[in-house]
C-alpha atoms as one frame of an Amber mdcrd trajectory, in Angstrom:
protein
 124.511 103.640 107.184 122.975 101.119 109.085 119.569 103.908 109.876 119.732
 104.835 106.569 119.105 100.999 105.533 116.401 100.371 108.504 114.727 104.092
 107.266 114.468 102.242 103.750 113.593  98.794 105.001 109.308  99.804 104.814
 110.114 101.303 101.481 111.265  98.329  99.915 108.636  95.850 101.851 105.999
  98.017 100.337 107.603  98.161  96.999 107.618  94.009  97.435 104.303  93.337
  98.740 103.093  95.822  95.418 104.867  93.642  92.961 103.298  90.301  94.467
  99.916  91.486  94.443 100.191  92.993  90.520 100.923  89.735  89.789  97.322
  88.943  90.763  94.927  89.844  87.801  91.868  91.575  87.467  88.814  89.441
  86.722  88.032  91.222  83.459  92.067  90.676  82.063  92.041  87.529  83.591
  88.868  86.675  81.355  90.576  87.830  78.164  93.675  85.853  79.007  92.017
  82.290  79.790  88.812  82.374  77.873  89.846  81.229  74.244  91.588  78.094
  75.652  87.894  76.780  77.383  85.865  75.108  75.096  82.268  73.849  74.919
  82.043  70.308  74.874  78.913  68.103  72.533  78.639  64.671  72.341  75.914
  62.795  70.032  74.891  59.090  69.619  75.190  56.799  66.821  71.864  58.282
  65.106  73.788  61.933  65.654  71.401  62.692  68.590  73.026  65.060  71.064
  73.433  63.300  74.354  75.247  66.013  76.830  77.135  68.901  77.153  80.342
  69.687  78.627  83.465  71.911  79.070  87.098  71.659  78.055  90.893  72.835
  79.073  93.539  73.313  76.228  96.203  71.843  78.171  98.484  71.315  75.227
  98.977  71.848  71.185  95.602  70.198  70.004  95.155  69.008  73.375  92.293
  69.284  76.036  91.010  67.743  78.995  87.583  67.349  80.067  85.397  64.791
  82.459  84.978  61.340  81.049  81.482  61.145  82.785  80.672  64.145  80.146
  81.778  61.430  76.999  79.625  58.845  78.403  77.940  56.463  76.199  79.123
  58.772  73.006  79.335  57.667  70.071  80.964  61.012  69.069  81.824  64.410
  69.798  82.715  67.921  69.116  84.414  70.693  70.738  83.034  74.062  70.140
  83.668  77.992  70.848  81.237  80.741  69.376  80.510  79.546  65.611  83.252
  77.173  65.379  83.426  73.605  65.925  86.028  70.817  65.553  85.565  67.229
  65.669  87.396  65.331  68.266  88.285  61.988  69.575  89.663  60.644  72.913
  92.875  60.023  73.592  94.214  58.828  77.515  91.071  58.630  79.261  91.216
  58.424  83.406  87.844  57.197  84.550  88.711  56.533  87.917  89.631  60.316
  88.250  86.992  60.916  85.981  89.558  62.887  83.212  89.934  61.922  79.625
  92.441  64.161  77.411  91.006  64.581  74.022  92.787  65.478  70.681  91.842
  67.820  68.203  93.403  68.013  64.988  94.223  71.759  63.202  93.652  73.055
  66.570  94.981  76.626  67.246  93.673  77.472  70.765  96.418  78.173  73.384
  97.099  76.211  76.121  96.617  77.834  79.293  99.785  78.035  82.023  99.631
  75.081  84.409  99.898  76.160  88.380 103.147  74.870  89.935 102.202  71.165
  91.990 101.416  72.443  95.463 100.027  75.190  95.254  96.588  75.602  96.083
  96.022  76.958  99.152  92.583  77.394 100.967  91.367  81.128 100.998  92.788
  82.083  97.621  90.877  83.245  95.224  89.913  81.319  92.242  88.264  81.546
  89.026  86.102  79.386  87.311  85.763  79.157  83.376  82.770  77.124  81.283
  79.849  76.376  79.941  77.375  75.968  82.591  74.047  74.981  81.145  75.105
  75.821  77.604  75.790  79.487  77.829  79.298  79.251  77.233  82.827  80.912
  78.484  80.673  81.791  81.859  83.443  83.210  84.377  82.513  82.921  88.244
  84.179  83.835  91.516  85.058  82.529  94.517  87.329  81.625  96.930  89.025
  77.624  97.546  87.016  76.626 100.396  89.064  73.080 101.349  91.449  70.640
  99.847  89.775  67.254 100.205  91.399  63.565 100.257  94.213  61.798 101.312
  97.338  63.307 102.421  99.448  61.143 100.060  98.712  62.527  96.732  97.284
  65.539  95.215  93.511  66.778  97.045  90.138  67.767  95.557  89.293  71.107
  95.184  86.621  72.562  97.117  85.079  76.301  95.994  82.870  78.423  96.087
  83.262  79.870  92.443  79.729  78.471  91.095  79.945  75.408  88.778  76.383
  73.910  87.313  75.339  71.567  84.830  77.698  72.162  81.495  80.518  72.718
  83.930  82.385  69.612  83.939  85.833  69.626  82.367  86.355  73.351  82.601
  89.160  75.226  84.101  89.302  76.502  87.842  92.266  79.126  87.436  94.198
  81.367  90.074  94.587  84.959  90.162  97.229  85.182  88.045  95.674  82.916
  85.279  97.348  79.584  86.035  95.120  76.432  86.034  94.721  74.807  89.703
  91.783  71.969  88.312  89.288  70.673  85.981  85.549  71.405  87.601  84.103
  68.272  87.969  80.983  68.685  90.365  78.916  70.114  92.554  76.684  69.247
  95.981  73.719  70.104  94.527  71.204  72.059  97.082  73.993  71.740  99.052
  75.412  75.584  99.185  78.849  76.489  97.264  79.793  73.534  97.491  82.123
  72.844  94.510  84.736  70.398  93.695  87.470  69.952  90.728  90.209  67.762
  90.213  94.153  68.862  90.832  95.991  70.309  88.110  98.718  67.547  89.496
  96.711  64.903  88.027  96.900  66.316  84.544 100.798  65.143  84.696  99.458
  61.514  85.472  97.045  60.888  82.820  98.542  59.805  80.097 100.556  57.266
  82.197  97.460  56.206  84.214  95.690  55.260  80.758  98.072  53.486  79.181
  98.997  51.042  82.014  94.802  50.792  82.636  94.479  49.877  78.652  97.659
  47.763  79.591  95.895  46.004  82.490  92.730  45.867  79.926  94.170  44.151
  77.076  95.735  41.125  79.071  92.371  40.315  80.073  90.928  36.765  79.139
  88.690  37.593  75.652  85.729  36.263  77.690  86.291  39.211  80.106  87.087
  42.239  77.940  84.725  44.692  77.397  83.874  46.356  73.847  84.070  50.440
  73.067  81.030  51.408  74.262  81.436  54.987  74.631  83.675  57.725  73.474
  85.574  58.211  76.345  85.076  54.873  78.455  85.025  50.863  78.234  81.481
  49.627  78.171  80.005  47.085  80.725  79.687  43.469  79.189  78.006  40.097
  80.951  80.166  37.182  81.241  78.167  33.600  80.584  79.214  32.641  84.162
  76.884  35.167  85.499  79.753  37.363  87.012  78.661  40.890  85.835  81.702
  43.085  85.065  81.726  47.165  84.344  84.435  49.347  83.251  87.579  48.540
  83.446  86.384  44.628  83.661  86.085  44.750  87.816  82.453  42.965  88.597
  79.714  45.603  89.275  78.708  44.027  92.389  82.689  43.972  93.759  83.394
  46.336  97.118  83.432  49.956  96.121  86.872  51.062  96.912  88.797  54.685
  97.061  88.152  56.383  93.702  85.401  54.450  92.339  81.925  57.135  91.757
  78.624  56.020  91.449  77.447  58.235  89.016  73.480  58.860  88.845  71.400
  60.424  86.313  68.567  63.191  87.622  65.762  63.830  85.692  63.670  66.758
  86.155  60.190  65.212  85.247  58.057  68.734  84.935  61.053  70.579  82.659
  62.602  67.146  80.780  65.935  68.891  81.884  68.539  66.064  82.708  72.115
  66.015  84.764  74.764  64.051  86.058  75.440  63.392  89.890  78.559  61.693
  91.019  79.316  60.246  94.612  83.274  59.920  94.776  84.572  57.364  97.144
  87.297  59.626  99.301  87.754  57.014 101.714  86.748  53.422 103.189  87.179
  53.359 107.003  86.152  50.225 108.816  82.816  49.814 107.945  81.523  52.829
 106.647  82.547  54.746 102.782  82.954  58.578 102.955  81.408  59.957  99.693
  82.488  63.634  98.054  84.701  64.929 100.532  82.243  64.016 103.554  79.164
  65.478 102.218  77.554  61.724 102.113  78.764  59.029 104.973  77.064  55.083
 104.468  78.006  52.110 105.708  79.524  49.382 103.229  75.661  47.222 104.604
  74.242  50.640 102.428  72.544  52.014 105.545  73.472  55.984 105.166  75.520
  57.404 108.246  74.529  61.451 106.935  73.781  63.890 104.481  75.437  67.209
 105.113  75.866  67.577 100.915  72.566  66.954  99.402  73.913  65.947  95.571
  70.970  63.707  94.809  68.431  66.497  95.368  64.484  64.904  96.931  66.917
  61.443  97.180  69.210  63.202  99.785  67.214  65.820 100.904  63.897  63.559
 102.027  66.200  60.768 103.010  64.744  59.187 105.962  67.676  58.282 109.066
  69.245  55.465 107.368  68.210  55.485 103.842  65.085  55.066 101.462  66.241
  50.723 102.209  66.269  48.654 105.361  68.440  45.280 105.937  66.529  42.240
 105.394  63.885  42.868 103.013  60.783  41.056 102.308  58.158  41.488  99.964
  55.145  42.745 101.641  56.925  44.102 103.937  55.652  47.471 105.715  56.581
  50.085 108.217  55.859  53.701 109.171  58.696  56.386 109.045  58.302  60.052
 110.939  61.387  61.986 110.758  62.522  65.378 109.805  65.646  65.193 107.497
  69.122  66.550 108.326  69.537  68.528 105.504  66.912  70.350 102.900  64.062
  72.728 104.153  63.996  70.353 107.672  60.125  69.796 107.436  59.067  66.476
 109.164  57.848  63.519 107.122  54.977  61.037 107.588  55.941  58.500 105.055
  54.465  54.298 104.550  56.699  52.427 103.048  55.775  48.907 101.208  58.213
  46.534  99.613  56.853  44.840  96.532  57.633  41.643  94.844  61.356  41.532
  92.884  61.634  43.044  89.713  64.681  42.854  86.923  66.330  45.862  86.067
  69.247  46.702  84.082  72.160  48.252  85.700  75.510  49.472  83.406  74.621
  46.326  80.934  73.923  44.291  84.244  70.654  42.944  85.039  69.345  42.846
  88.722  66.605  41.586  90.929  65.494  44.872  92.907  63.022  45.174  95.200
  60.618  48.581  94.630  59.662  50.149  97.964  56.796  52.232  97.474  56.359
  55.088  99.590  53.700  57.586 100.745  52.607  60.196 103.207  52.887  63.746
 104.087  55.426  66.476 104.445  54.822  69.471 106.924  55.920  72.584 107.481
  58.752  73.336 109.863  56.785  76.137 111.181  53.924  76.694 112.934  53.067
  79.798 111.149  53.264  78.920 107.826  50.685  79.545 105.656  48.121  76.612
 105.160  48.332  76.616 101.520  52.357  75.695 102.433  51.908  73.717 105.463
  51.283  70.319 104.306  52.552  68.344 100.872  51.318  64.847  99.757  54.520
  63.239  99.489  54.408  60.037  96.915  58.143  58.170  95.807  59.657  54.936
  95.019  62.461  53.597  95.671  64.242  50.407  93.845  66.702  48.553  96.372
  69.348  45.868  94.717  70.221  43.245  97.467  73.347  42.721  95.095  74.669
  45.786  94.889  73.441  47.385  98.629  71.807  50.268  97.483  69.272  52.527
  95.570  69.516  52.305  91.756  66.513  54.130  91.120  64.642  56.525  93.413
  61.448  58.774  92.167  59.863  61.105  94.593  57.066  64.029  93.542  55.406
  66.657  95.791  53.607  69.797  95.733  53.739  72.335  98.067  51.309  75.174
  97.291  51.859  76.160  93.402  55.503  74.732  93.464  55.746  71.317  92.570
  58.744  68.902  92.096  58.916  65.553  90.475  62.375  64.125  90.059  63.770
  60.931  89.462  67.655  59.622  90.201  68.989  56.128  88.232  72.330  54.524
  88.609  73.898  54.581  85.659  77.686  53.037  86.247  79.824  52.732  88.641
  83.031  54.127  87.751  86.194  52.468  88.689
């Protein structure tokens, strides 16, 4: 008996390990199961103007989740699939984990199946569902890379399944169809370097937003902000001079874990605009760990590295220690010759100049910056490049706020044979 049951034993581990991996889907089923429950995400201003583009989840009946960075400064939006297009308002929105749950009414789209708290696991292969640059239910592949954060709650997601611009607030799904996260952004130039937000935080939003409007409406009247967007508090002024942002916490306070700066990056030669986020993972000592290590500065705003180049010519030109220096002057000049960390690694000959303080406006907030003009060359890496590649006049600008430590607005333009770039980065809030 007992041979006859050791004789059987492969049998039945081969008959198991079968089972487990039918439960795994193909990508072309998975596709057909998944796709009607991600939707395209518009939003418009008050004059009906679009504004940006987005994805969404159908977590629920009449429910979806997508990034509240995508329903910025909205004054309404729309939720859309092929030829058909419901309006929609928010409903719990989570800007410090940058998810808002949205309602739809006479909504029939299925929810997709949640994956079970605890699950991801780096190496698995994942799925990613959305809209990237408009062209909507786009499916990519790719394995989760890393699980990034603290140990004490739910990580970010880290993959390699592509995301782009149009992406945020669509579905990252396992094998078997189940949603593991919301795609929220990407490292841009900076490889497959993807992130989304844990399925275990869906469970937490509604609760999060309530006690945040909670916390919101006990605020003095002189502090409260107004509806400024469709998805977020607006920034107001207070007469006192102590400039406050969302959620009513001063723009100029300590950034702290789970705040984002979030950036907007023009493409000057196309027009084409997009969102770049820098999520506070941690604050050690004296230096603030940005998007799961790919940026590293120190709470003065000197940068410790780049290895994640999000802020495209911003990161990838950045010279050791930032586009800033401590203790700035007007007039003030020096001479930078470095090659970058991170990019194409061609050395820079850069002169940098520090003009006379400016005001500029800042999430409703207006600053004294200080614009440090910038100019030089770039060269090639290599020795045998060809001369039309070799060199690149390299002219930028870059506006430093004592108040808040940092860049708000960076422009940098070069041309390198017939390929030219001219980009520009702005703050544009500071979530918290």
């Amino acid at each position: 008996m007992k041979a006859t049951w050791l004789r059987a034993m492969p049998l039945f581990l081969a008959a198991a390990s079968a089972a487990g991996a039918a439960m795994a889907l193909e990508p072309d089923v998975l596709f057909s199961k998944v796709s009607a429950s991600v939707w395209a995400v518009r939003t418009f201003d008050a004059q009906e103007r679009p504004l940006r583009a987005g994805s969404a989840v159908v977590i629920a009946p009449g429910r979806l989740v997508t990034n509240c960075h995508v329903l910025a400064e909205a004054a309404s939006f729309v939720v859309k699939q092929d030829n058909v297009t419901y309006g929609a308002t928010p409903e719990f929105p989570d800007p410090a984990r940058d998810l808002c749950q949205i309602k739809v009414a006479n909504f029939a789209a299925p929810p997709v199946a949640l994956a079970p708290a605890g699950s991801a696991r780096v190496g698995q292969r994942v799925y990613a569902i959305g809209n990237p640059r408009g062209l909507e239910n786009t499916l990519s592949e790719g394995i989760l890379s890393g699980l990034r954060g603290g140990e004490t709650e739910a990580r970010l997601l880290q993959t390699t399944a592509a995301i782009s611009a149009g992406s945020s607030g669509g579905g990252l799904f396992d094998a078997e169809g189940r949603l593991l996260g919301i795609t929220s952004f990407a490292a841009r130039d900076g490889g497959s370097l993807n992130f989304a937000m844990p399925v275990e935080f869906l469970h937490e939003l509604p609760a999060r937003a309530k006690a945040a409007l909670a916390a919101r409406a006990s605020e003095p009247a002189s502090t409260a902000g107004t509806a400024g967007t469709a998805g977020t508090p607006a920034s107001t002024s207070t007469t006192a001079g102590r400039s406050e942002g969302a959620g009513g916490v001063a723009l100029t306070e300590p950034l702290r874990r789970g705040d984002a700066l979030e950036y907007a990056r023009t493409d000057k030669l196309t027009g084409s605009r997009s969102t770049v986020i820098y999520r506070v993972d941690r604050v050690t000592g004296d230096e603030i760990v940005f998007n799961g290590g790919g940026k590293v500065e120190r709470t003065d705003g000197q940068v410790v590295s780049v290895t994640s180049p999000a802020g495209g010519v911003f990161d990838q030109s950045s010279p050791p220690g930032g586009w800033a220096r401590q203790n700035l002057v007007p007039g003030m000049r020096w001479q930078v010759d470095y090659t970058p960390a991170t990019g194409e690694r061609q050395r820079h000959d850069l002169a940098a100049t520090v003009g006379r303080p400016e005001p500029m406006r800042v999430d409703g907030t207006e600053l004294q910056v200080l614009r440090i003009g910038y100019e030089g060359w770039i060269y090639a890496s290599s020795a045998s490049a060809p001369l039309a590649s070799a060199t690149s006049r390299f002219q930028g600008a870059a506006w430093y706020s004592p108040e808040l430590r940092r860049i708000v607005r960076f422009e940098g333009a070069f041309q390198r044979g017939i390929s030219s770039s001219n980009e520009s980065l702005e703050l544009v809030r500071i979530q918290r």
